[in-house]
Structure formats: C-alpha cells, structure tokens
C-alpha positions as CSV (number, residue, x, y, z in Angstrom):
1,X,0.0,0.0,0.0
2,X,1.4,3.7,-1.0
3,X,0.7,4.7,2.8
4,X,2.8,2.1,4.6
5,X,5.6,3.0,2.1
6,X,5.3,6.5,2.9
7,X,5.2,6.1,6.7
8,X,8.2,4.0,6.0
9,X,9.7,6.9,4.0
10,X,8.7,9.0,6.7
11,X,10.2,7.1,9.5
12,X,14.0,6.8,7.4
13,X,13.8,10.6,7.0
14,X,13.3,11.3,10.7
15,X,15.6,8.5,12.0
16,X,19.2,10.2,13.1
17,X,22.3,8.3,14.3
18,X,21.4,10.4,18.0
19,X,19.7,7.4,19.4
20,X,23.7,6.0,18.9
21,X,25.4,9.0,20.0
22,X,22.9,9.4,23.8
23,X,25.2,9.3,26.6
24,X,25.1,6.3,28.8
25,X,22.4,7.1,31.8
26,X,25.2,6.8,34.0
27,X,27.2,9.6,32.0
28,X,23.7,11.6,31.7
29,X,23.6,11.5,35.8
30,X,27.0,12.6,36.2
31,X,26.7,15.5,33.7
32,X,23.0,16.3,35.1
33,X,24.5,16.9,38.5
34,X,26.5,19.7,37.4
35,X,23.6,21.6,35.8
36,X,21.6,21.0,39.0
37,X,24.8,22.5,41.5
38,X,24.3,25.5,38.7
39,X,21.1,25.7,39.5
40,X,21.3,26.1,43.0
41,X,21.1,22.2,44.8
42,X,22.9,21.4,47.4
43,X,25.3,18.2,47.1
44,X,23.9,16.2,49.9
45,X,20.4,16.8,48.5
46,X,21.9,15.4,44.8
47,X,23.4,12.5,46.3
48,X,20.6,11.1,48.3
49,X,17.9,11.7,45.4
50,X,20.4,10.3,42.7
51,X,22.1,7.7,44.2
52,X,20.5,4.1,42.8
53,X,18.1,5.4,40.4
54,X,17.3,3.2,37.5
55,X,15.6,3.7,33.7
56,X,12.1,3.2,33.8
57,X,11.2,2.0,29.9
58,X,7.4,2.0,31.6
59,X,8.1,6.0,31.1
60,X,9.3,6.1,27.7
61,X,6.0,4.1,26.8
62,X,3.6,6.4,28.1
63,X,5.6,9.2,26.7
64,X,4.3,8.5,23.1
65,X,0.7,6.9,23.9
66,X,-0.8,10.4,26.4
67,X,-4.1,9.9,26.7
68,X,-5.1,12.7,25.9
69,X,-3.6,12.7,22.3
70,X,-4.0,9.0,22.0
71,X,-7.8,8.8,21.4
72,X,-10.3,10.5,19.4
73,X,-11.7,13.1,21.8
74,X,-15.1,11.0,21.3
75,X,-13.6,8.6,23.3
76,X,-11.7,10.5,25.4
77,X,-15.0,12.5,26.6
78,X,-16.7,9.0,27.3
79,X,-14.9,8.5,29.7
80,X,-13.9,11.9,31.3
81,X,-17.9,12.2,31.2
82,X,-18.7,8.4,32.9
83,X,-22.1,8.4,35.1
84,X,-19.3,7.6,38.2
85,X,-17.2,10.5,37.5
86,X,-20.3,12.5,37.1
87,X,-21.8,11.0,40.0
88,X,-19.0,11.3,42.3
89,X,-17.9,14.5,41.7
90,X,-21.5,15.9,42.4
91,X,-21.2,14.2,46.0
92,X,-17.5,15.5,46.7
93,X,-18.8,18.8,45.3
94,X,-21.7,18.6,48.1
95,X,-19.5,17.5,51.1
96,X,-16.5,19.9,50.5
97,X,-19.4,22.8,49.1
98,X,-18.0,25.3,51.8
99,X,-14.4,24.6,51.7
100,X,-14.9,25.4,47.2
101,X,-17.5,28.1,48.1
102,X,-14.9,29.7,49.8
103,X,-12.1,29.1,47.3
104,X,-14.3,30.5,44.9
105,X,-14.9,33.6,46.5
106,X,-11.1,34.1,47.0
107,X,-9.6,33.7,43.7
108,X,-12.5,34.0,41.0
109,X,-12.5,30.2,39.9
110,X,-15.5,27.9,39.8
111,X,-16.1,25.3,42.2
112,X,-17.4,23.0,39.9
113,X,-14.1,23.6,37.7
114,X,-12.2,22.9,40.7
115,X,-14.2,19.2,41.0
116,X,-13.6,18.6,37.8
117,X,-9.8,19.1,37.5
118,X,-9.8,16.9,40.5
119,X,-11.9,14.3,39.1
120,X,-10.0,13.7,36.1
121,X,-6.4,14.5,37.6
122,X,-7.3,11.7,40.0
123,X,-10.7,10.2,40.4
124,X,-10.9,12.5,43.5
125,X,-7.5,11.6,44.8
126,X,-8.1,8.1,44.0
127,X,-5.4,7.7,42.0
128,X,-2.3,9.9,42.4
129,X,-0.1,7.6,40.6
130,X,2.6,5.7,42.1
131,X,5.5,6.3,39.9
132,X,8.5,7.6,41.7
133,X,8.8,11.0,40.1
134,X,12.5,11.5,40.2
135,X,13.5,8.5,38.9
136,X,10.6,9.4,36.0
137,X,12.1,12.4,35.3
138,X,15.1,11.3,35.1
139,X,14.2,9.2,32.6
140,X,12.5,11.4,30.0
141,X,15.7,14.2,30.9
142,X,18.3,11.5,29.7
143,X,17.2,11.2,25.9
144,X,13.7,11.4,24.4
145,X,11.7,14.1,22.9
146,X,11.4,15.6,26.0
147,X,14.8,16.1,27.2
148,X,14.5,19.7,28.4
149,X,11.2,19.5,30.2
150,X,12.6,16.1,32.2
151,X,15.6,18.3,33.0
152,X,13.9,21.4,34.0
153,X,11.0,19.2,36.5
154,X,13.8,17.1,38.0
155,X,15.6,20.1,39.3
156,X,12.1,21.3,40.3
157,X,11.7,18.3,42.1
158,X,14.9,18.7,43.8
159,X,14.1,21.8,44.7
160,X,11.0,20.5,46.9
161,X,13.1,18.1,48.7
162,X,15.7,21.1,49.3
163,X,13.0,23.1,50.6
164,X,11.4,20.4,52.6
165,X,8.0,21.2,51.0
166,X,7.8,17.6,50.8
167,X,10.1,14.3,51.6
168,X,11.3,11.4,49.4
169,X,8.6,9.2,49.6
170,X,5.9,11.4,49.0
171,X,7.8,12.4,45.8
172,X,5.2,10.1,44.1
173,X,3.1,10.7,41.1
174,X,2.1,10.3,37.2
175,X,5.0,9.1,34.7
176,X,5.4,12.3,34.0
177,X,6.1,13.8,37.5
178,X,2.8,15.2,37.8
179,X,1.9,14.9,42.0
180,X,-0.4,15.3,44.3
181,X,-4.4,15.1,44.2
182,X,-4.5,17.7,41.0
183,X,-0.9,16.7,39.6
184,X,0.7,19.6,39.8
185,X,4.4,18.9,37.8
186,X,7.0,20.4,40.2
187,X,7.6,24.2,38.9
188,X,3.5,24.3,38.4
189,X,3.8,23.3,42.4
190,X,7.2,26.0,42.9
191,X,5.2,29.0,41.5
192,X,1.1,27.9,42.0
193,X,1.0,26.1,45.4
194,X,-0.8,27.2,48.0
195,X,-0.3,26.8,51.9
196,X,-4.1,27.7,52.5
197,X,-3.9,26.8,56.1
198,X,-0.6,28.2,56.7
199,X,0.8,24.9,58.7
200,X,3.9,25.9,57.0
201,X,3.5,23.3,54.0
202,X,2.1,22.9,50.7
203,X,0.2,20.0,51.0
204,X,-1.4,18.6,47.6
205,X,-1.5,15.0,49.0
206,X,-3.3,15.3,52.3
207,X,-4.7,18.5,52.6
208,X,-7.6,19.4,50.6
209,X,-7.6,23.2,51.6
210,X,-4.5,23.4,49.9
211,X,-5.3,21.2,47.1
212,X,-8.0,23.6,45.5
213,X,-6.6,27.0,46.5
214,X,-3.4,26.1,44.7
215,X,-5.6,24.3,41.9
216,X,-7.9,27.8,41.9
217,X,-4.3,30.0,42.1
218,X,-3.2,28.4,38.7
219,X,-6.3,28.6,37.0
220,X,-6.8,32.4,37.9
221,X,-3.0,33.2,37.2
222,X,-3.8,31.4,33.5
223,X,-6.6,34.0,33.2
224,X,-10.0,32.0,34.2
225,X,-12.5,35.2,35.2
226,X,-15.7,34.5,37.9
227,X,-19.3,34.7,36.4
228,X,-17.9,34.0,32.4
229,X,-18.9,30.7,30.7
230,X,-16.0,28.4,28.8
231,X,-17.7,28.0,25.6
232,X,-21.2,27.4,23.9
233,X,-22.1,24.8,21.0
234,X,-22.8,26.5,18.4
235,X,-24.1,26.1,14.7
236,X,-22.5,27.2,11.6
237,X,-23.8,28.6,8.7
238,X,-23.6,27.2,5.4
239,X,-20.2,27.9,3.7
240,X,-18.6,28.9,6.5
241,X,-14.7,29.3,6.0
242,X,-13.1,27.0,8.2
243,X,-10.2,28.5,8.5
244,X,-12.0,31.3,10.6
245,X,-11.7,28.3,13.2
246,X,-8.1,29.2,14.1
247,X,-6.4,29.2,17.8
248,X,-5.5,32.7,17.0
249,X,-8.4,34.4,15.2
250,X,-10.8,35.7,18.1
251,X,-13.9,37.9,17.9
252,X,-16.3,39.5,19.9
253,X,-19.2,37.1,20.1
254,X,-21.7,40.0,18.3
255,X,-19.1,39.6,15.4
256,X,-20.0,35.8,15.3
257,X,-23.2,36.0,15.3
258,X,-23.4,39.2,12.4
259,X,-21.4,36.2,10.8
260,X,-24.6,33.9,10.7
261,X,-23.2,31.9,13.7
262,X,-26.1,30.4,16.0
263,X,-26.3,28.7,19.2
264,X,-27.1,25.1,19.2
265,X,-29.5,26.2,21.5
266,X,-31.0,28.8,23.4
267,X,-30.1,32.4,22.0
268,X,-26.1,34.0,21.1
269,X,-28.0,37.3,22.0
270,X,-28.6,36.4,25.7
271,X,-25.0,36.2,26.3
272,X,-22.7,39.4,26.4
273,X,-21.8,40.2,23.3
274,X,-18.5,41.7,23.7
275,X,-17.1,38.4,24.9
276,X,-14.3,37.7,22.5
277,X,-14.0,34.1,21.5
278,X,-13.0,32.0,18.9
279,X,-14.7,29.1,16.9
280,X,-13.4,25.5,18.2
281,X,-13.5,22.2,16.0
282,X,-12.4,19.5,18.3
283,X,-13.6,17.0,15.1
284,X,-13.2,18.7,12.2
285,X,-16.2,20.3,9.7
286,X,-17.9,17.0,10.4
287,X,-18.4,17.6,14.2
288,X,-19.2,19.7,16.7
289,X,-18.6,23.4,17.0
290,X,-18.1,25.9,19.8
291,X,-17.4,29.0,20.3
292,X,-14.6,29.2,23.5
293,X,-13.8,31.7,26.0
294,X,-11.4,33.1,27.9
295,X,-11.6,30.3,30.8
296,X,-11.7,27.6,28.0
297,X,-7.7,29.0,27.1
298,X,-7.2,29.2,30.8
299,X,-8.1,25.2,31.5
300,X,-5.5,24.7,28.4
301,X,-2.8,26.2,30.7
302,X,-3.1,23.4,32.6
303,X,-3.2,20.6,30.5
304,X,-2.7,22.1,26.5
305,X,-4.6,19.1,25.2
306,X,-8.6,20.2,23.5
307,X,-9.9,17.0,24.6
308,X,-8.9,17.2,27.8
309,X,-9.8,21.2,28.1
310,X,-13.3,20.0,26.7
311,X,-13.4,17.4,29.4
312,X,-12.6,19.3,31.8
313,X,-15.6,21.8,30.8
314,X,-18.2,19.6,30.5
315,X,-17.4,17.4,33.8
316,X,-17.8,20.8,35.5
317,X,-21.2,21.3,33.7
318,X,-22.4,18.0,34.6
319,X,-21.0,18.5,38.0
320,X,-22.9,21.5,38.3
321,X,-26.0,19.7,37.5
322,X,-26.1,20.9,33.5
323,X,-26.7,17.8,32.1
324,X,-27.5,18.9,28.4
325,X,-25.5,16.8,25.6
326,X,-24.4,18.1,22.3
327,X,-26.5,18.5,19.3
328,X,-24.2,17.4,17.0
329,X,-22.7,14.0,16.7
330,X,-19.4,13.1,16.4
331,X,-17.8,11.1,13.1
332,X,-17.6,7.9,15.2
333,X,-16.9,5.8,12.5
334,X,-13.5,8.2,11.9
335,X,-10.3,6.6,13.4
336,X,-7.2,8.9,14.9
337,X,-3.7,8.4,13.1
338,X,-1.0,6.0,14.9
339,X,2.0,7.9,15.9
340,X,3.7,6.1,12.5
341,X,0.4,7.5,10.2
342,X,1.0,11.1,12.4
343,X,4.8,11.1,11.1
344,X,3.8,10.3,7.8
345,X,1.2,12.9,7.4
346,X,4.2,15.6,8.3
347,X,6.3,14.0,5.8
348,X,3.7,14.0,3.3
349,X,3.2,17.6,3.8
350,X,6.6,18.5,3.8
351,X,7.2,16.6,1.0
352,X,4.4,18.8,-0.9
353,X,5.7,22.4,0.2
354,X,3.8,22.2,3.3
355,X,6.2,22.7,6.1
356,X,4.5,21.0,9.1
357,X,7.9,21.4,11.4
358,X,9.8,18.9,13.1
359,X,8.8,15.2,11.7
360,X,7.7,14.2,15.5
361,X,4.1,12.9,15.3
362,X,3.2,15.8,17.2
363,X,0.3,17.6,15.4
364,X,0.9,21.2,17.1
365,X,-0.1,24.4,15.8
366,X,3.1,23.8,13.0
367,X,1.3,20.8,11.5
368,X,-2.0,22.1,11.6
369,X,-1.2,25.4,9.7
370,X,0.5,23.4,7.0
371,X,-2.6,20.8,7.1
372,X,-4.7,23.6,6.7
373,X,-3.2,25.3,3.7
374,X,-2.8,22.0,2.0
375,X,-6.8,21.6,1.9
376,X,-6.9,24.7,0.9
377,X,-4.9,24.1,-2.5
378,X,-7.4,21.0,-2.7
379,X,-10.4,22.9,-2.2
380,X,-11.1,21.0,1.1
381,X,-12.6,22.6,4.2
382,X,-9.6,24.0,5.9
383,X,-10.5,22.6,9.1
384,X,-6.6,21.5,9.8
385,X,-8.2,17.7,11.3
386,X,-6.0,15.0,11.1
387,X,-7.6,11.6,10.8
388,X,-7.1,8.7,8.2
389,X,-9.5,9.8,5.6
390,X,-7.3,13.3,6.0
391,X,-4.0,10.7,5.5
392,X,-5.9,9.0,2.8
393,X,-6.6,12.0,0.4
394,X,-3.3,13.7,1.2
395,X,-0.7,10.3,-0.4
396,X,-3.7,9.4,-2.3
397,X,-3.8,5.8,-0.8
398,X,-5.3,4.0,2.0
399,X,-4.7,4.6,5.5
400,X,-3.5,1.3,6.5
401,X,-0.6,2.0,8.6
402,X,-1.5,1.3,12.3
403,X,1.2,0.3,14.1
404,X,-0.2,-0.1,17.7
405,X,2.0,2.8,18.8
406,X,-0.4,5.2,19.8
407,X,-3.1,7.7,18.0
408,X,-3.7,10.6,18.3
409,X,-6.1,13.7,16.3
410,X,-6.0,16.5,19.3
C-alpha cells in the first residue's frame, strides 16, 4: 500500500544516528548533577535523590501513547464524562461545598471547575499515581523528545526536597512527574501552590484546603474570570470558511453571530456580546462546533490538550448539575492516526511544500497550519483535522498504517 511505504519513508527521514550517540544514563547522571549544582542544589540533596536510580522504559511508553492525544476526543470524553465520574464528583462537590465556596470567593474560579480538575487528575484523589517522580524524570531528561522538560521538572523536584516542602517518599506521582491530588508537575507546584492553612507546608496529597486553592491560584493566574462561561455549542452557517476556526483568530461574540453563527441552543443574544472568543472544532467540519472563551484557554494552561480542556468543561457542567448533551454528533466511524500514520502525514506535507515542522508525530499548531493550507490548495474545508480519511486524500492511498504505537487527532 502507498501509505505504509510513505510512513516508511517518513520514518527513514526522521531516524538520526542520535539514538547512537545518547550518553550512557550513567554519564547523563553525572553531567545532570553539574547543571543542577548551577542551579542552585545542594550536594547532599543530589546525592541522596540520585544515588541508585534506574531507567524506567514503563516511562518512555507512556511518553508517546498520552491519553489525551492518544484517542479520538469521542472517546476520550466517554470517559472523562462516565455516570461515576459525574456522580462522584457531584457528592464530593456537596461534602466539601464550603471549603470550594470559599475558594471561589477568593480567587474567582468555579467550584465546579475545581471538581472537575480533581476528578479527572485523579478520580478525587483516588489515583495519584505511584511512579517515583525523580527516577521518571530522570528518565525522559536522559534522551527522548522531552529532554528539556525532564531536565527542568527534575531540578524542580529537587528543589521540593531542598525546601522540605515535601520528603522522598511522597515524591510520588504520574509518569510524567505530575503529583499530588491535581498533579501539579514540580515548577507548576514552585510557582502555584498554595499553603491555605498556613501549617507551614504545601500540602497537595493530604490536605484538601491546599489542594484547591493552589488548583484555583493556577487557574486564575492562567486568566480564568468568575461569572464567564467556557464555551457554547454552536451552529455554523452554510459555507462557513473554516479557517475562521483558528487558535489565534478571536472575535467578539456579536461579530460571530453578524457572521450567521447560532447557538445550538437557546439564543447567542442572551449572552454578552463583547465576549471575544473564537470558533473550536475538536472533530473537524464533520463535528461539533463551539465558540470558546477566555476560561476555556485558561483550562489549556493546565493541561494544553482540547480534549482534555473539553473534558474538563463539561465534567464541570455536569457537576454543576447541567446535564444537556451536544447536538451534534461526532464522526464515530472516523479513526485517529497511529503515531507512524502522524509522522507520515508531516512527511507528506513536507514533501508537498507544506512545512509541518519537526517530523515528530506531534500535530501542534506547526502541522496544523501546514494541514490547513494543503486543503486549501485541494479545495477542502480548511478545518486543519488530522484523521485517516485526511492521510488518505493527502498520499492518495489507504490509510493502512496502524502500528499499535499510539493515536492521536487533538
């Protein structure tokens, strides 16, 4: 098939003799120690957090397969939106209501945002994950595509042990570092975390008080404002240019509306209409569209994922007891690319005139503007959605190339 010859293609053209050159993880220890004494730790503190720390491969795993990017967001949403998710977060919303109603009077953020952070972070502190987060960061710092954020958390992490914000063993968390009962990664929990009681410690394991003021603290530093909503489903007119649905085209919300936009229900006129927003196609043309907010970008600060910032939006709703569904469906029968397909879309683009970027299987803003002008030159809707009917038309063969090494469309 043409496509599995141009994933192959695109795989040869990304592949470097660097994997080769990595230094041993024993070398990358020694050379990492120096950068952390630059940055200000304390020998003792590097040699008991270093000393007998191993590879976890479990990390480099997950690296490429994030849930978040690894599912069509349909999927994702079923289960960010379960009846037990739903359910329990309503009852933790009701037993800790004056803890959040306080929280929410102090830094402008919505208790039922705050639930459903927690919720999906970990099931309400069910699940805070039990990797040990210096040996994971470690891991992705010594070679991977994420070498400079492993690096800069690891010495964050140090820091918290130098600081004695937290010991050793509490310094456990998601493979990616992320702690605590809202996985905060360590310079989120440097800058953001809050010592609400003031006990003297920022407590986002045991102490709920801290857990949602520093959870509220972020969210109102990323720009989330009191009383404003995160988005509304909305209805586009017929021949609407999709490439008015662009991360950085926003409009006041009368502008979208003079444009023939519509809500999905209810009435665009009943909200304010200097609210400046911009259209959002988590699907493509053949799903469903929103217009997003302010506190929509500011839930992307904490996890830069659409699926998960659409999650996280709707949880709260339901949460909140607004229990309405979407009118529009989603293209169920679509699949997301493998991580090979992803690669080969960039290459195919590239190969075309299309600069997508690095050839990384990452579809960031990069790809997307290089998607999107390539179905523009095809007369396409310039919706910049990568899935495998997009693959299909863009090598002109059939998207056959799943590898079982992740998906992803977000």
């Amino acid at each position: 098939m043409r496509v599995r010859a141009v994933i192959l293609a695109g795989l040869m053209a990304v592949a470097t003799p660097a994997a080769a050159q990595d230094p041993s993880f024993e070398d990358w220890i020694k050379s990492f120690r120096s950068e952390a004494s630059a940055a200000g730790i304390r020998k003792e503190v590097l040699d008991s957090a270093l000393s007998d720390i191993r590879i976890n491969p479990r990390v480099f795993e997950l690296n490429d397969n994030q849930p978040e990017f690894a599912r069509n967001v349909w999927d994702y949403l079923d289960s960010a939106l379960s009846e037990n998710r739903v359910g329990a977060g309503r009852a933790k919303l009701a037993e800790h209501r004056a803890l959040l109603a306080e929280i929410e009077a102090d830094y402008g953020v919505a208790a039922e945002t705050i639930a459903a952070i927690w919720g999906q972070e970990s099931s309400y502190g069910a699940v805070m994950g039990d990797y040990d987060v210096i040996e994971a960061l470690a891991t992705l710092g010594w070679k991977g595509r994420r070498t400079a954020y492993g690096r800069a958390q690891l010495i964050g992490a140090l820091k918290i042990l130098q600081n004695n914000y937290a010991d050793r063993k509490q310094l456990r968390g998601s493979w990616a570092g992320a702690m605590g009962h809202t996985q905060f990664i360590p310079t989120t929990y440097l800058t953001f975390a809050v010592d609400r009681d003031r006990d003297g410690r920022r407590d986002l394991w045991t102490n709920l008080g801290d857990v949602f003021a520093s959870t509220a603290n972020y969210l109102a530093h990323s720009g989330y404002r009191s009383g404003q909503p995160w988005g509304v489903e909305v209805m586009l007119p017929q021949g609407f240019d999709y490439a008015l649905a662009d991360v950085d085209i926003k409009r006041a919300l009368a502008e979208w509306r003079s444009a023939g936009i519509a809500a999905a229900r209810g009435d665009l006129g009943e909200m304010d209409p200097n609210m400046r927003g911009r259209v959002f196609l988590p699907a493509g043309a053949r799903g469903p569209a929103f217009i997003v907010f302010q506190n929509f970008d500011a839930i992307l600060k904490y996890n830069n994922s659409t699926a998960y910032g659409l999650a996280i939006a709707m949880l709260g709703d339901r949460i909140d007891g607004r229990n309405e569904g979407l009118v529009a469906g989603w293209p169920r029968e679509d699949r997301a690319l493998t991580l090979s397909e992803r690669k080969a879309l960039q290459q195919a683009l590239k190969d075309r005139g299309f600069d997508p970027g690095p050839i990384d299987g990452v579809l960031g803003a990069g790809s997307k503007k290089a998607l999107r002008a390539w179905q523009r030159s095809q007369g396409l809707p310039a919706d910049a959605y990568a899935s495998a009917s997009t693959l299909e038309k863009l090598t002109g063969g059939s998207a056959t190339g799943a590898t079982g090494d992740g998906s992803a469309t977000n």
